[in-house]
N, C-alpha and C positions, 0 to 999 in steps of 0.2 A: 367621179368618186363614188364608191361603193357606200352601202350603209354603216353605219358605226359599227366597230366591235364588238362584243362582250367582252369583260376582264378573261372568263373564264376558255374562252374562242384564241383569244390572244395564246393566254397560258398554252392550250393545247398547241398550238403551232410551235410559241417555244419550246415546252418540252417533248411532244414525240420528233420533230425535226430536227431539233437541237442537242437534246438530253441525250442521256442512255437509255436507248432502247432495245440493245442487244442483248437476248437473255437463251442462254441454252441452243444457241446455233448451229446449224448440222453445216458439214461442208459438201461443196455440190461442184462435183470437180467437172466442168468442160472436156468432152473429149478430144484428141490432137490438136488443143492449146498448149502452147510450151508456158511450162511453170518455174519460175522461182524455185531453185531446192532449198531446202530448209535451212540448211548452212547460211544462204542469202541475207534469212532474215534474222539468222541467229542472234545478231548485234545491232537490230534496225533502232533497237530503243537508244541504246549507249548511243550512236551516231548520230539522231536528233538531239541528242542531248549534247552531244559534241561540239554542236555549231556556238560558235561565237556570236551569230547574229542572222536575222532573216528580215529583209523586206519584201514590199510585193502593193500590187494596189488589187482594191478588193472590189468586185464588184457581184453585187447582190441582187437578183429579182425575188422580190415575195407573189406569189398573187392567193389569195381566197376571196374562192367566189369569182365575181367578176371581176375583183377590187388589185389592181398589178399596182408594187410600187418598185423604186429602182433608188438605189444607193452604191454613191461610189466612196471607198475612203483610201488611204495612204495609211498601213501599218508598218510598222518598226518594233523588231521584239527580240528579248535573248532568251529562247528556250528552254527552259529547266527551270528558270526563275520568276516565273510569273509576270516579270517588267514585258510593259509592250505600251506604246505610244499608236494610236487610231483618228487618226485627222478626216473629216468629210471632206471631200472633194467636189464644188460646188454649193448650189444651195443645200441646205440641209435646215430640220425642223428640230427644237430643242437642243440637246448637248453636243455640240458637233465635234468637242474634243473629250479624248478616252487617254488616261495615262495612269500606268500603276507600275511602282514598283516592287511588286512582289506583296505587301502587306497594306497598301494604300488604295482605292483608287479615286483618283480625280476625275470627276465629270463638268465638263465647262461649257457653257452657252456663250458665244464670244460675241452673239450679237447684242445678251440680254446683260453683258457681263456679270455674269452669277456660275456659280462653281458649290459646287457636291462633293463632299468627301464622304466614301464608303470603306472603312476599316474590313478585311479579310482575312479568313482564315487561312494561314500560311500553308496547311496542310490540306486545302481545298483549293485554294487557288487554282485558276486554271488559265490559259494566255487565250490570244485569236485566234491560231494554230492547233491544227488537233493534236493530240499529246502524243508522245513518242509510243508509249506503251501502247496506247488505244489502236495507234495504226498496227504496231508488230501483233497485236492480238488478233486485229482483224483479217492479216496476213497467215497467221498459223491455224487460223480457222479456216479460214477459207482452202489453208492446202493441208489440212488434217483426214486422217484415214477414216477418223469416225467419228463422231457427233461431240467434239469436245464444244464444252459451254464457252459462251464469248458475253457472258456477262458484265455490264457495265463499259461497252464499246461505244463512242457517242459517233452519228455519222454527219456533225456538222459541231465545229467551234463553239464551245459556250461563253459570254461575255462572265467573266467572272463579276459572283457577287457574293455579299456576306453570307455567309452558311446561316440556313434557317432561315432568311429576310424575303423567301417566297411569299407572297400575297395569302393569306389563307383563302384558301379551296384552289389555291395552282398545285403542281405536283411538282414536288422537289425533286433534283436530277438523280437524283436513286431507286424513285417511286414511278417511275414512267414508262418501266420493260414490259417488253412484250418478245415473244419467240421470232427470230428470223434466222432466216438459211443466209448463208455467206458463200457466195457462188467466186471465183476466179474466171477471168474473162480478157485474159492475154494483155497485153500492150499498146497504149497509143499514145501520141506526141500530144502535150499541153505545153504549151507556150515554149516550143523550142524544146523542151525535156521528156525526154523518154519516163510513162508512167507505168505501174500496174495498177491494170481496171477491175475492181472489185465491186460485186452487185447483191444488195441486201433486199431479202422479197421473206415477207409474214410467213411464218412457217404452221402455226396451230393456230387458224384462222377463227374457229369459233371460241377461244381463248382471247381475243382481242376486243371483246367492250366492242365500244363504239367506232375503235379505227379500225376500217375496211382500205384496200387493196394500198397496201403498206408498200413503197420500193424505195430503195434507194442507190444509188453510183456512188464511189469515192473512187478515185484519180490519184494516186499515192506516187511522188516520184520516187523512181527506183534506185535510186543514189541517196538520199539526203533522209528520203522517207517520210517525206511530208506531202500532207493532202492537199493538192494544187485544183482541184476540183472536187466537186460537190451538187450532187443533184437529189432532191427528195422530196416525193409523192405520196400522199394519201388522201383517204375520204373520212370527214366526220359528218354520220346525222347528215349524210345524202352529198355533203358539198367540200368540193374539191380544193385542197391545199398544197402548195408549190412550194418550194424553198430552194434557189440555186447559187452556188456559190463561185466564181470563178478567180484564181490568183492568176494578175498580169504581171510582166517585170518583174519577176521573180530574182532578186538576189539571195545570193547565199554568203557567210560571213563578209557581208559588205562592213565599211568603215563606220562605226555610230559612233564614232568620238563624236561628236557634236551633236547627237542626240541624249536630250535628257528625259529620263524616265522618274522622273521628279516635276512636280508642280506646285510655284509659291503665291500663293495669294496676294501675298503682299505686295509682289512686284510691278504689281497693277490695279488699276481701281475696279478692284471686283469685286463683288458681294458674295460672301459666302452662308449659303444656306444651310440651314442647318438639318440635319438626316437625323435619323431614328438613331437611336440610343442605342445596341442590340448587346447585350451582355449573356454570356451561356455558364450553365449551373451544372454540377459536376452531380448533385441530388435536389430530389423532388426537395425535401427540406429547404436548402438552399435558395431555393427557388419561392418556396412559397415565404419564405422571412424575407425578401426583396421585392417582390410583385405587389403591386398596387390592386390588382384583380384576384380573389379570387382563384386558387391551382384546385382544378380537380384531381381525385382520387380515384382513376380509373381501373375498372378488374379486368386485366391484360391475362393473354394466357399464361399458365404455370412455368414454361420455359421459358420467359421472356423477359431480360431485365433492364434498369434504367439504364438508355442513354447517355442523353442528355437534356438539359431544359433551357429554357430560351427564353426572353422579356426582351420586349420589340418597345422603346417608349419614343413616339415622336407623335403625328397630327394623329394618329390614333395609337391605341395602346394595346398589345397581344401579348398572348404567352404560347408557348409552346411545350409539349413535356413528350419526348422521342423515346420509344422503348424496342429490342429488339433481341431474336435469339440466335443472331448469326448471319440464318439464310432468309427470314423474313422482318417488317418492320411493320409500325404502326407511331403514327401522332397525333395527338390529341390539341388543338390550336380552339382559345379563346379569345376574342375580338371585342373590343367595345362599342363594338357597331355592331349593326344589322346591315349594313354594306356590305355585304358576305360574297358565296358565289351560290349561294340558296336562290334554284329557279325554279321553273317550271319543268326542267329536264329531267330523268332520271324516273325510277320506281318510289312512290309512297313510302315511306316505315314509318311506326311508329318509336318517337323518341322520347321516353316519358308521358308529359302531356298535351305534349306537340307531333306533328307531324314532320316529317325528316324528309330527305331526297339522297337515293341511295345511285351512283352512277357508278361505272367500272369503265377504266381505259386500258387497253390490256390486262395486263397483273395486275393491277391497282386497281383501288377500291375507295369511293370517296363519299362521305355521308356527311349533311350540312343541315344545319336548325338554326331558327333560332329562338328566342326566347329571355321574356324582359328586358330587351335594350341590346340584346350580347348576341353575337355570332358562335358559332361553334363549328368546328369542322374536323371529321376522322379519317385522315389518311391510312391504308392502308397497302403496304406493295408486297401480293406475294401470302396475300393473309387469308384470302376468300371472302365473299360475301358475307355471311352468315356473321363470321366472328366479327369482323369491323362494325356491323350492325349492333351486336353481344356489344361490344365497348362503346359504341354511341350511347345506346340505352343506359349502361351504370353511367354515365355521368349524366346525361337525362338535362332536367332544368329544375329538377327540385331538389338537387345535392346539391349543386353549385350556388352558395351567397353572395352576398357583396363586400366590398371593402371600400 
């Protein structure tokens, strides 16, 4: 076993592996590879979306660094709806059962019997399955004449979770892009079924922060449209991170009558735990006559307008205040902690009358302080250095009081 984590080592793997990372993508066409013509994929979204049901067992290798782990589970899921049931297969550490239906999810520990409910946003939701649209996207790029954007294309499942309940200083799945080429790379059999091989490689390499030599494979089968494979590579800060996904036993609208995408507590002696509170605010106002902390007042640029706001209340307490003008974003996250993702990594700034740590990962942009007891943290995707630094600074450590 490898050395421990960092929260912030973690985050990174799940979001450039996991998240959207595809931003402004060139296509990079193979020559004398037979292509998909366009009519192919005209309808590839409607057609995942079609399916009445998918299972498949999933089998996962992580490694960074030295450190390999290996995860098998059994999913069950109805596409377009968020419902998906994720069973571990074998031993397994912490929650080894996954079940949502769309607006729920239940997390269960079946040795520890303790169970998590995590409320989600209907219109974020996402399943185990990569989304119908993400793969047609990353098929019309890849066989596009000319540099069409494929922004917000993710090249690996993300486990759905409540919008905004990212850890502050991880990067939430819209703040994690960075440029990559979308290459087409012909045809090959996964698991019995005929796929198209599509290969993601960093395209505006000095534009990438700290992730160096970016790739990734998806495996999409060419009927159904769904990513049956999954391989993704890159380097942070010298050291090397792995993420590969494989789907075995692939069915396609198999029988789930007897699968339930529901989970009752009661039906057994479980304990349930109790999760953060996370409620979202439509104005800063809003926001700040409900928060228990403290809403700073931040000077965003002139384009830029509210979001939304966020109050996270469980073993610690945060807020959130998201502002944005379309094509870029910024948030501003306060913590009642000093358990931040504030290290040693990153360039010095000054933040008021602290010292700050300023990092970029791709397009993003991340600045962390802290001060009197409270974390702070300013995401930025898409916004530049300089500016996310300008909004760190107005809210500083001497504007913000207590409550």
């Amino acid at each position: 076993m490898g050395p421990a984590l960092s929260p912030l080592r973690i985050a990174l793997l799940v979001v450039v592996a996991i998240g959207a990372v595809a931003a402004g993508g060139a296509a990079l066409l193979a020559d004398e590879t037979p292509r998909p013509s366009p009519e192919t994929i005209d309808n590839a979204s409607e057609r995942y979306e079609s399916l009445d049901g998918f299972a498949a067992t999933v089998e996962t290798t992580t490694r960074i660094g030295n450190e390999t782990t290996h995860t098998t589970r059994r999913i069950t899921a109805r596409p377009g709806t968020g419902a998906y049931r994720s069973v571990a297969v074998g031993n397994a550490s912490g929650y080894d059962v996954t079940v949502s239906n769309g607006t729920a999810i239940w997390l269960y520990d079946r040795e520890n019997e303790t169970a998590r409910r995590l409320d989600v946003d209907t219109d974020t939701n996402t399943s185990v399955v990569m989304g119908g649209e993400q793969v047609e996207r990353l098929l019309r790029t890849a066989l596009a004449e000319d540099n069409e954007s494929a922004a917000g294309v993710s090249t690996l499942p993300m486990v759905s979770t409540t919008r905004g309940s990212a850890p502050s200083g991880s990067l939430a799945e819209n703040e994690s892009s960075f440029d990559v080429n979308v290459s087409y790379r012909g045809t090959e059999q996964v698991d019995g079924r005929e796929t198209y091989v599509l290969e993601l490689t960093e395209a505006n390499v000095e534009n990438n922060g700290t992730v160096d030599s970016y790739s990734s494979r998806v495996w999409v089968d060419t009927e159904r449209f769904v990513a049956l494979h999954q391989r993704t590579n890159f380097t942070v800060d010298g050291e090397r991170y792995s993420v590969e996904q494989r789907y075995r036993n692939v069915s396609f609208d198999p029988d789930l009558s007897n699968v339930s995408f529901e989970f009752d507590p009661s039906a057994s002696n479980v304990t349930v735990e109790s999760g953060p509170e996370i409620t979202q605010y439509d104005s800063r106002a809003a926001l700040e006559r409900n928060a228990t902390l403290s809403v700073p007042d931040p000077n965003v640029p002139e384009d830029f307008r509210f979001d939304q706001g966020i109050r996270n209340v469980g073993e610690t307490r945060s807020l959130s205040l998201q502002y944005t003008n379309g094509t870029a974003s910024v948030s501003i996250t306060v913590r009642n902690t000093t358990e931040s993702a504030a290290s040693d990594d990153g360039t010095e700034v000054q933040v008021g009358s602290t010292t700050g740590r300023l990092r970029t990962f791709g397009a993003s942009t991340l600045v962390t302080w802290d001060c009197d007891g409270r974390s702070y943290t300013v995401i930025g995707s898409n916004l530049g250095n300089e500016t996310a630094v300008t909004v760190a600074q107005s809210v500083g450590c001497d504007t913000v009081g207590h409550k």
